[in-house]
C-alpha positions as a Markdown table, in Angstrom:
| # | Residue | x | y | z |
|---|---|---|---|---|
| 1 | Unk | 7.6 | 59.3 | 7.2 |
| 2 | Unk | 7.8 | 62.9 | 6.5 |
| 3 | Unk | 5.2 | 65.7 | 8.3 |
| 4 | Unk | 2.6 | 67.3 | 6.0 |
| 5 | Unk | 3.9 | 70.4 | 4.3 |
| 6 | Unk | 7.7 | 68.9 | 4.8 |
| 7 | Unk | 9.8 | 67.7 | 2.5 |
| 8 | Unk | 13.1 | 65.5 | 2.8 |
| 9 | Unk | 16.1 | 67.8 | 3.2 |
| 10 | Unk | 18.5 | 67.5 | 0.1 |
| 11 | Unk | 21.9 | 65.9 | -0.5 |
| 12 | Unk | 22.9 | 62.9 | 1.1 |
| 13 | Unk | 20.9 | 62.8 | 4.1 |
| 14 | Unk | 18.2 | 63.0 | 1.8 |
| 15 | Unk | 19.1 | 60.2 | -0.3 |
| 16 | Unk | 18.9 | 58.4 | 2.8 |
| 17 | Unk | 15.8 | 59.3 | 4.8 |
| 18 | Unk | 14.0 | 58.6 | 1.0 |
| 19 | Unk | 16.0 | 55.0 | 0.9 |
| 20 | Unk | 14.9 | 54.2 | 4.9 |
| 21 | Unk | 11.1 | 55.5 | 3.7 |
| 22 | Unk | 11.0 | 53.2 | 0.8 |
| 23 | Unk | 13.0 | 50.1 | 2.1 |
| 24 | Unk | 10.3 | 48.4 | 4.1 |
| 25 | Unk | 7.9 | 48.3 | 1.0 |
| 26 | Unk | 10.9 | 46.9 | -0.6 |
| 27 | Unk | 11.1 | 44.0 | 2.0 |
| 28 | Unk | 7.7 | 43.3 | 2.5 |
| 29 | Unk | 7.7 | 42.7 | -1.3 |
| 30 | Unk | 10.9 | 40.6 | -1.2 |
| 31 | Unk | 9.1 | 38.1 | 1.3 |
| 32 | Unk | 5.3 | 37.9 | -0.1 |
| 33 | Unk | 7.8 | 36.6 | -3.4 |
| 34 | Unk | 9.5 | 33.7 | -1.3 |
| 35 | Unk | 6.3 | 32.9 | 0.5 |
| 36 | Unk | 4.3 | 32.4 | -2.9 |
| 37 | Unk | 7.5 | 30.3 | -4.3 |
| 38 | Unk | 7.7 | 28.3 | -1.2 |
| 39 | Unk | 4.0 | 27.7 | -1.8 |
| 40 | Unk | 4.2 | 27.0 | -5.1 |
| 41 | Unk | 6.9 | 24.4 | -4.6 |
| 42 | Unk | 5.2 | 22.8 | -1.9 |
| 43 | Unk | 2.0 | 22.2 | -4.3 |
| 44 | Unk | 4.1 | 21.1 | -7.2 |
| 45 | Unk | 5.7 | 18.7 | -4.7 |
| 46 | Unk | 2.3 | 17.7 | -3.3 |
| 47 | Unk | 0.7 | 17.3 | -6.9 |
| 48 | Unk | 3.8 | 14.8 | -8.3 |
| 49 | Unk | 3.5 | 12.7 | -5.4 |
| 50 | Unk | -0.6 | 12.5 | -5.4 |
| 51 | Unk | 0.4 | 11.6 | -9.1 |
| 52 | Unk | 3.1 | 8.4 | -8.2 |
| 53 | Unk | 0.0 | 7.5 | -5.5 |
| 54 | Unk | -2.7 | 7.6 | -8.3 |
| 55 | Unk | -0.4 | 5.3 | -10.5 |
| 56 | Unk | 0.5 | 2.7 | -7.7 |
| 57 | Unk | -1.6 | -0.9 | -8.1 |
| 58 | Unk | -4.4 | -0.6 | -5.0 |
| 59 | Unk | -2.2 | -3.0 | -2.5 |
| 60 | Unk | 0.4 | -0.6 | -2.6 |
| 61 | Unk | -2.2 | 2.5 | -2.0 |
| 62 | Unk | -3.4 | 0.6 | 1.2 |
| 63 | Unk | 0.2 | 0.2 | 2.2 |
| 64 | Unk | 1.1 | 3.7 | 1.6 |
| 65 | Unk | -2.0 | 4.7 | 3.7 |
| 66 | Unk | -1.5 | 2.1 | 6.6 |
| 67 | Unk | 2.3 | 2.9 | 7.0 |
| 68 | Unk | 1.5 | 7.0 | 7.0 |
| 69 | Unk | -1.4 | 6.7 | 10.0 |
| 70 | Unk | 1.2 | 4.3 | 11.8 |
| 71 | Unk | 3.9 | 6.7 | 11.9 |
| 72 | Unk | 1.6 | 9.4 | 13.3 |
| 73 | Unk | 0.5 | 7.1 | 15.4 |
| 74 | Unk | 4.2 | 6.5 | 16.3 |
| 75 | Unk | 4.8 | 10.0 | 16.5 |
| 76 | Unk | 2.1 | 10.2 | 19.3 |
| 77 | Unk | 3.1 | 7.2 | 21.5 |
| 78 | Unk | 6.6 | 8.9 | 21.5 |
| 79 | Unk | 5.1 | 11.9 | 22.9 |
| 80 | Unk | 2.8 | 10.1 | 25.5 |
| 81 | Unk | 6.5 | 7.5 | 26.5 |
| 82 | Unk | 8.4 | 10.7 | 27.4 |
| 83 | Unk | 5.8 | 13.2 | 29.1 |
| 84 | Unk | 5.6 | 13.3 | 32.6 |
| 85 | Unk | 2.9 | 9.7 | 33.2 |
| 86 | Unk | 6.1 | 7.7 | 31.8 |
| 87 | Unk | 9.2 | 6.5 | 33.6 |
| 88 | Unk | 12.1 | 7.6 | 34.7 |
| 89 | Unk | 9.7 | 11.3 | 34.9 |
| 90 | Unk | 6.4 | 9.6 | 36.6 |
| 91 | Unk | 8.9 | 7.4 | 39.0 |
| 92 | Unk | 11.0 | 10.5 | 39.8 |
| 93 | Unk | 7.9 | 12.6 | 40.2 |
| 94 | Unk | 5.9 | 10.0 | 43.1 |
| 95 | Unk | 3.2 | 9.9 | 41.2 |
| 96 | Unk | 0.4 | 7.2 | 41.6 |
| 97 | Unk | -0.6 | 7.7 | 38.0 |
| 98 | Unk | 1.3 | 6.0 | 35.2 |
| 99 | Unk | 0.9 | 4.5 | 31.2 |
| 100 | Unk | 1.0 | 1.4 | 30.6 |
| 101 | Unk | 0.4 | -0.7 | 27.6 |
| 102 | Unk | -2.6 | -3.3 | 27.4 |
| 103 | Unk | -2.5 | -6.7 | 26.8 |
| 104 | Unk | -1.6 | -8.0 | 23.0 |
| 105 | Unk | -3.9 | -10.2 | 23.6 |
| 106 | Unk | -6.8 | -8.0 | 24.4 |
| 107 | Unk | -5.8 | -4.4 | 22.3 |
| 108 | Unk | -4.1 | -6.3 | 18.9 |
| 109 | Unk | -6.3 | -10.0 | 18.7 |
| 110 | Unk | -9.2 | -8.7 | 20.6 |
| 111 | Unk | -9.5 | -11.9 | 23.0 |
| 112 | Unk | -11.4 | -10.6 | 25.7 |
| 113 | Unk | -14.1 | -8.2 | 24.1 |
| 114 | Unk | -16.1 | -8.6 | 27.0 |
| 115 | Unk | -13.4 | -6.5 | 29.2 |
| 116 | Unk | -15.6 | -3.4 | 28.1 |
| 117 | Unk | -18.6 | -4.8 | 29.9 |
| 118 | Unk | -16.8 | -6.0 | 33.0 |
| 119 | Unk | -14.7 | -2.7 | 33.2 |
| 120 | Unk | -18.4 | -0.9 | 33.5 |
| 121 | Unk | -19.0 | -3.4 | 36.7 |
| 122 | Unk | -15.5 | -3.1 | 37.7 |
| 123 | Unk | -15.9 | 1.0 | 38.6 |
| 124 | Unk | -19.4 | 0.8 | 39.4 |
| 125 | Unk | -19.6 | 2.6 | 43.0 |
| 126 | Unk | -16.0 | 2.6 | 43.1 |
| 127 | Unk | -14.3 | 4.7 | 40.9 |
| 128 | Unk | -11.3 | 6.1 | 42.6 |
| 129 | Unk | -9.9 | 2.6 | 43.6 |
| 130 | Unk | -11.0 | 0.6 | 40.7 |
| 131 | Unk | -10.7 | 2.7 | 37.9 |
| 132 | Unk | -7.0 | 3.2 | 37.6 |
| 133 | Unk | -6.0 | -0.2 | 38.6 |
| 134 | Unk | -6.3 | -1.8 | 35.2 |
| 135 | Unk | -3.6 | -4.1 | 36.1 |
| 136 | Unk | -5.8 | -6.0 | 38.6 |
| 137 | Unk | -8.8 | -6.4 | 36.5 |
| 138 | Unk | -6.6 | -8.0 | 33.7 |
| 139 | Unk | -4.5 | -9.8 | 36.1 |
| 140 | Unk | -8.3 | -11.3 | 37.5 |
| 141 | Unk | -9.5 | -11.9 | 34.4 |
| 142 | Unk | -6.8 | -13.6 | 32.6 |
| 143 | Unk | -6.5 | -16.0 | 35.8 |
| 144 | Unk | -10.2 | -17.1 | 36.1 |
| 145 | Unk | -10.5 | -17.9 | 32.2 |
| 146 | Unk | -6.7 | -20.0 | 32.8 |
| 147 | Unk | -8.6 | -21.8 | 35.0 |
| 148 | Unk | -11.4 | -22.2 | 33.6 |
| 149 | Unk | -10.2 | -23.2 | 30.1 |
| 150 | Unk | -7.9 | -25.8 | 31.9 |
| 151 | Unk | -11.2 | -27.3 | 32.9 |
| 152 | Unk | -10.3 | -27.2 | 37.0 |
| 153 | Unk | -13.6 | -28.2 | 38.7 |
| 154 | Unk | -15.5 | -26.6 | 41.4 |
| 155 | Unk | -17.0 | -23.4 | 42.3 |
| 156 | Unk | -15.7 | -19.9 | 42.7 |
| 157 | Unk | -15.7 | -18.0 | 46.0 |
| 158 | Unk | -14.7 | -14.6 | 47.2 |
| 159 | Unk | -13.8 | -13.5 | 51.2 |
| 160 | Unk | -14.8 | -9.6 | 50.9 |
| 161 | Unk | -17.7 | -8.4 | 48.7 |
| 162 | Unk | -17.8 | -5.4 | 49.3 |
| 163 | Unk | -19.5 | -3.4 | 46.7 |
| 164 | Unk | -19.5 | -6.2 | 44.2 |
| 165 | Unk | -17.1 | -5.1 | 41.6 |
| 166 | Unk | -14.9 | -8.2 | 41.6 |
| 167 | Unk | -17.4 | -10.6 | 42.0 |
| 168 | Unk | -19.3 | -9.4 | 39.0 |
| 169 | Unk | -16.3 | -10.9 | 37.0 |
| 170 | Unk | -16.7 | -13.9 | 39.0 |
| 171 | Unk | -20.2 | -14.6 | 38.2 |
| 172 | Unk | -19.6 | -13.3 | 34.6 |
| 173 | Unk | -17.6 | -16.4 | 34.2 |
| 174 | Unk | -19.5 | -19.0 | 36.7 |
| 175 | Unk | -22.4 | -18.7 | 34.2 |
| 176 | Unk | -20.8 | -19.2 | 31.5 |
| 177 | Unk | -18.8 | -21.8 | 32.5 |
| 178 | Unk | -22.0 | -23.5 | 34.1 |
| 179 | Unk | -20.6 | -23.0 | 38.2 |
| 180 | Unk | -21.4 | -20.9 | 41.0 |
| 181 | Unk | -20.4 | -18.4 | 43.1 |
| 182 | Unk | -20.2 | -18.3 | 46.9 |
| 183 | Unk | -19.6 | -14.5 | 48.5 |
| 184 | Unk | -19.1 | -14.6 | 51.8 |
| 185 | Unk | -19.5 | -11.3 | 53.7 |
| 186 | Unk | -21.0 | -9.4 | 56.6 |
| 187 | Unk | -22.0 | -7.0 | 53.8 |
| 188 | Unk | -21.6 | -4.3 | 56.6 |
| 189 | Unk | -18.6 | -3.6 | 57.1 |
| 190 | Unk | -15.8 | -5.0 | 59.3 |
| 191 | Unk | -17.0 | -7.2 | 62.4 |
| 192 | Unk | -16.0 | -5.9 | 65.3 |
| 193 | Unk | -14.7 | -9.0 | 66.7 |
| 194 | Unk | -12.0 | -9.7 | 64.1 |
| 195 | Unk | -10.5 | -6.1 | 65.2 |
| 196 | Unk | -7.8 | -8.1 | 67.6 |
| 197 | Unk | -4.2 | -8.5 | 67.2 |
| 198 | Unk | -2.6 | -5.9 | 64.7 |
| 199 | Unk | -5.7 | -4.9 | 63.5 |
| 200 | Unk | -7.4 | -4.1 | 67.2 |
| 201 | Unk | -6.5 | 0.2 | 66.5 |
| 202 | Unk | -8.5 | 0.2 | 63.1 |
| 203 | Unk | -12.2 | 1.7 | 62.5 |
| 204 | Unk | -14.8 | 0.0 | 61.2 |
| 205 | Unk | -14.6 | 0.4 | 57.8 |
| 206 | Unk | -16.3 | -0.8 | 54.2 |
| 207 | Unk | -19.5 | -0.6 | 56.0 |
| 208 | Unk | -20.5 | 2.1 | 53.3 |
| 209 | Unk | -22.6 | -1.1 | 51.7 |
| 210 | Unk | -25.1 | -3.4 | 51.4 |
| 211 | Unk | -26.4 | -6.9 | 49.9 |
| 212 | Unk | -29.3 | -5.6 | 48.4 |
| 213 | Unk | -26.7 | -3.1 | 46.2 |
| 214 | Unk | -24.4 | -6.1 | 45.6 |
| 215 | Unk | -26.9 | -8.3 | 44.8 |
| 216 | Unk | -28.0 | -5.4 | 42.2 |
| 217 | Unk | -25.1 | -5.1 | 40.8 |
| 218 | Unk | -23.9 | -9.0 | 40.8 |
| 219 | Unk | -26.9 | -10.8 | 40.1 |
| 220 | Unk | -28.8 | -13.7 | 41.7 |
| 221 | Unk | -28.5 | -16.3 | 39.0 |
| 222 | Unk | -25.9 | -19.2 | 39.7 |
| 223 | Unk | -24.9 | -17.0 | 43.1 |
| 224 | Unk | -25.3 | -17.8 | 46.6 |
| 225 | Unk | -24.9 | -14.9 | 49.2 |
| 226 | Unk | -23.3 | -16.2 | 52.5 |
| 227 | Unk | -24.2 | -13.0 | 54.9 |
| 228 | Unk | -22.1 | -12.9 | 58.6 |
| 229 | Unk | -18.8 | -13.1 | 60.2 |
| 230 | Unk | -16.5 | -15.8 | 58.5 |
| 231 | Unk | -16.1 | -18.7 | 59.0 |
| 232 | Unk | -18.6 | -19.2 | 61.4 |
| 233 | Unk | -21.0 | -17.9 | 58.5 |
| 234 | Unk | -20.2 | -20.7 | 56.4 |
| 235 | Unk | -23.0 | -23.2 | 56.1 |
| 236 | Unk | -23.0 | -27.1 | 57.0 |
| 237 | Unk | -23.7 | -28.0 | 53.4 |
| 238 | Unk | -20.3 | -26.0 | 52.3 |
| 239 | Unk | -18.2 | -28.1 | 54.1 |
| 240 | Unk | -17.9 | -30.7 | 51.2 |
| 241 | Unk | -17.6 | -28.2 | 48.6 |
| 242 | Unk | -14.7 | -28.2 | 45.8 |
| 243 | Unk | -13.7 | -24.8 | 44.5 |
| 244 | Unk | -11.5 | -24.0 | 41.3 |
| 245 | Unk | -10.6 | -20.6 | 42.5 |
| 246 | Unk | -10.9 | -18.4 | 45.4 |
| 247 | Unk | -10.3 | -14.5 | 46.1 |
| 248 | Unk | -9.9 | -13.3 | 49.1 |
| 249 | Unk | -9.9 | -9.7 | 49.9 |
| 250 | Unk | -10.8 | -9.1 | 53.9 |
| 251 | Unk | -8.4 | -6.6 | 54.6 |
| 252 | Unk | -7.9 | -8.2 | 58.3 |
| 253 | Unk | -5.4 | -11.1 | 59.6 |
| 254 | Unk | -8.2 | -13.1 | 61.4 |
| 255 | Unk | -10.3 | -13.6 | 58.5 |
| 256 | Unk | -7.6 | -14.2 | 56.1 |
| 257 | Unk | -6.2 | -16.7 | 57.9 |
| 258 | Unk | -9.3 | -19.0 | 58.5 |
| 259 | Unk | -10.0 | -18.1 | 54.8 |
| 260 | Unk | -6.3 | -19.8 | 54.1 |
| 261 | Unk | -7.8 | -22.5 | 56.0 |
| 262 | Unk | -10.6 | -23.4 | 54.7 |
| 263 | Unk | -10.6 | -22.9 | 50.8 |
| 264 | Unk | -7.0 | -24.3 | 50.4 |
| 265 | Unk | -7.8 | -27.9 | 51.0 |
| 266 | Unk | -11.2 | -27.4 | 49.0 |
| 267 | Unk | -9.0 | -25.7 | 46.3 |
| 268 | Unk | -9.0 | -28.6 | 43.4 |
| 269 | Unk | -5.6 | -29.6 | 42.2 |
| 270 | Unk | -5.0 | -27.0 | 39.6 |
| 271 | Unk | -7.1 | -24.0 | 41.7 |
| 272 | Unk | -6.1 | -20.5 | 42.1 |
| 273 | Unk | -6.6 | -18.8 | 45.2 |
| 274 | Unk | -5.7 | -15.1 | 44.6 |
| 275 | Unk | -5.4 | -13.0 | 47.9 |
| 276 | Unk | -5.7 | -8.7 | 47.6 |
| 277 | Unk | -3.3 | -6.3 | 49.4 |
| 278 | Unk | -0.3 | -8.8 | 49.9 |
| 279 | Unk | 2.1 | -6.1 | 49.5 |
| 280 | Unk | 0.1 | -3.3 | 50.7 |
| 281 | Unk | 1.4 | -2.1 | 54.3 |
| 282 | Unk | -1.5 | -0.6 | 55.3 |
| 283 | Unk | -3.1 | -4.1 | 55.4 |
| 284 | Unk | -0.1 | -6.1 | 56.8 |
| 285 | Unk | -2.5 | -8.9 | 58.2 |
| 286 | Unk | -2.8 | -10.1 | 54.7 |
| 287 | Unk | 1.1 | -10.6 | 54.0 |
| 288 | Unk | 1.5 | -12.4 | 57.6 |
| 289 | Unk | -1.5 | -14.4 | 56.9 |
| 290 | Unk | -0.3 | -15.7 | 53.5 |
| 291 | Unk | 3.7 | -16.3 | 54.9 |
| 292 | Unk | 2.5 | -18.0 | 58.0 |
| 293 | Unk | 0.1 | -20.5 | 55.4 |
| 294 | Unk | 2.4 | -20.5 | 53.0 |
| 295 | Unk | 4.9 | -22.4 | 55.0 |
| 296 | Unk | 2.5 | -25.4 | 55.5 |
| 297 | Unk | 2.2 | -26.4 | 52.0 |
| 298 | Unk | 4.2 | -26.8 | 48.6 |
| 299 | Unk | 3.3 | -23.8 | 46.5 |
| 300 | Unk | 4.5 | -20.2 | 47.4 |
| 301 | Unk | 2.4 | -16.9 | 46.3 |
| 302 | Unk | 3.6 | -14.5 | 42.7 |
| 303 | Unk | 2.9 | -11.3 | 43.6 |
| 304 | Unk | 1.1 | -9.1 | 40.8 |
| 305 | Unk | 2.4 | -6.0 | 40.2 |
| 306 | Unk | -1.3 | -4.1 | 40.8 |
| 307 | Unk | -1.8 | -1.2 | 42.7 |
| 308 | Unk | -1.9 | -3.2 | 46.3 |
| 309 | Unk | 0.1 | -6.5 | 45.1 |
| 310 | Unk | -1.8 | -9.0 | 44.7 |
| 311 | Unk | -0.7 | -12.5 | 45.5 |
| 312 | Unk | -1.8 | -15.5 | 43.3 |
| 313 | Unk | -0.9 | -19.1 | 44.6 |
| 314 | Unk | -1.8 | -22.4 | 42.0 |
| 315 | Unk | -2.6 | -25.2 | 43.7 |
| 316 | Unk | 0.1 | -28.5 | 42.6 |
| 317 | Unk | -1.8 | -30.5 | 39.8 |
| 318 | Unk | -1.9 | -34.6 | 41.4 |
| 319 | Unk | 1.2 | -36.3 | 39.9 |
């Protein structure tokens, strides 16, 4: 650049403070060319092969199309399997949070459309436990239809309402499958008197409930509510009962145990009983409960890998 009312000095250093003036212009120029051929190239390219498209028969069109959106798709699974939710990264990390794939069954042949219903129920009032614990609900809901489509007979039970969210897949299924459901809970919380043993140092907790918010949530059709501390809730008329699967999720040892006791020999041959928190620490009771019951009859408990381990134990069919 040169100051108003100067002019270059001559000789060489002026041929060279005129070449340094002009040499940008020069470049800039150089690169708009390349850029406008690159562009050029890249539309011829894109024109021929729109062309070689336009002439393929239409199966081959819909093939082109399917396999490009499946390599993007591709392309973004890769990114999501090596980010920082996938292992080794997430299990290095300590994370709680991790991807997983769904079911075949349910994301590729669409099996169990009603999943989007039940997931609705599942997190209803319980968000932060339910809602990333996908593993359980499929785990639930793949077991109960097993059982149901292998035609087992009896009702279904659950040992720890709660809010409802696991029993609303129970009764889901009891009405279509023409059974009932029996949920047995104090509907208030822990009992006080089944705070002995291992569990004597724990709060009351899970009290944050009630049956009028289950029942809103559950339903009354085809369900019985059993309200009180089990077993000496359960009615006379029980007694006789035949169940093709029971869930039990009381948190506590006592009530486990006499849980254990009563539903497996009213478990028909073929029954699930599926027990919550096996292999979570925090509620040992469950684990001992389960060993110690486990040792008085044939069948042994396959944990789940869910968020607190669930166990599932099948009752022997008759031989």
């Amino acid at each position: 650049m040169t100051v108003k009312g100067m002019e270059p000095p001559g000789g060489r250093l002026g041929d060279l403070l005129r070449g340094s003036m002009s040499r940008p212009a020069a470049l800039d120029s150089q690169r708009l060319r390349a850029l406008r051929s690159r562009i050029v190239r890249r539309a011829m390219s894109a024109i021929q092969k729109f062309g070689r498209f336009a002439r393929k028969p239409l199966a081959d069109k819909w093939a082109a199309i399917n396999a490009t959106f499946f390599h993007a798709e591709r392309r973004r699974l890769h990114r999501a399997l090596i980010g920082p939710h996938a292992p080794p990264r997430v299990l290095r990390s300590g994370g709680k949070m991790y991807i997983a794939y769904r079911p075949d069954s349910d994301c590729i042949f669409n099996q169990h459309p009603e999943i989007v219903q039940l997931s609705e129920h599942w997190i209803t009032d319980n968000l932060i436990n339910n809602a990333g614990d996908l593993p359980r609900l499929y785990a639930l809901l793949l077991n109960i239809k097993q059982v149901l489509n292998d035609g087992i007979v009896g009702d279904m039970a659950e040992l720890g309402v709660y809010r409802g969210n696991s029993a609303a897949l129970l009764s889901y299924y009891a009405r279509i499958h023409r059974r009932r459901v029996l949920l047995f809970d104090t509907f208030q919380g822990f009992d006080r008197r089944d705070l002995v043993g291992r569990d004597e140092s724990r709060p009351i907790e899970f009290d944050d409930t009630s049956l009028a918010r289950v029942r809103d949530l559950v339903g009354k059709r085809d369900v019985r509510f059993v309200q009180g501390r089990f077993p000496q809730s359960i009615p006379p008329d029980l007694f006789m009962s035949r169940f093709c699967l029971a869930h039990i999720d009381c948190d506590l040892y006592e009530p486990a145990k006499a849980a254990l006791e009563f539903f497996y020999p009213r478990i028909s041959p073929g029954g699930l009983l599926i027990v919550h928190d096996y292999g979570n620490p925090h509620w040992d009771g469950m684990k001992r409960a389960v060993d110690e019951y486990s040792c008085e009859i044939p069948e042994k408990p396959i944990i789940v890998g869910d968020k607190s381990g669930t166990a599932m134990i099948r009752k022997c069919m008759k031989t």
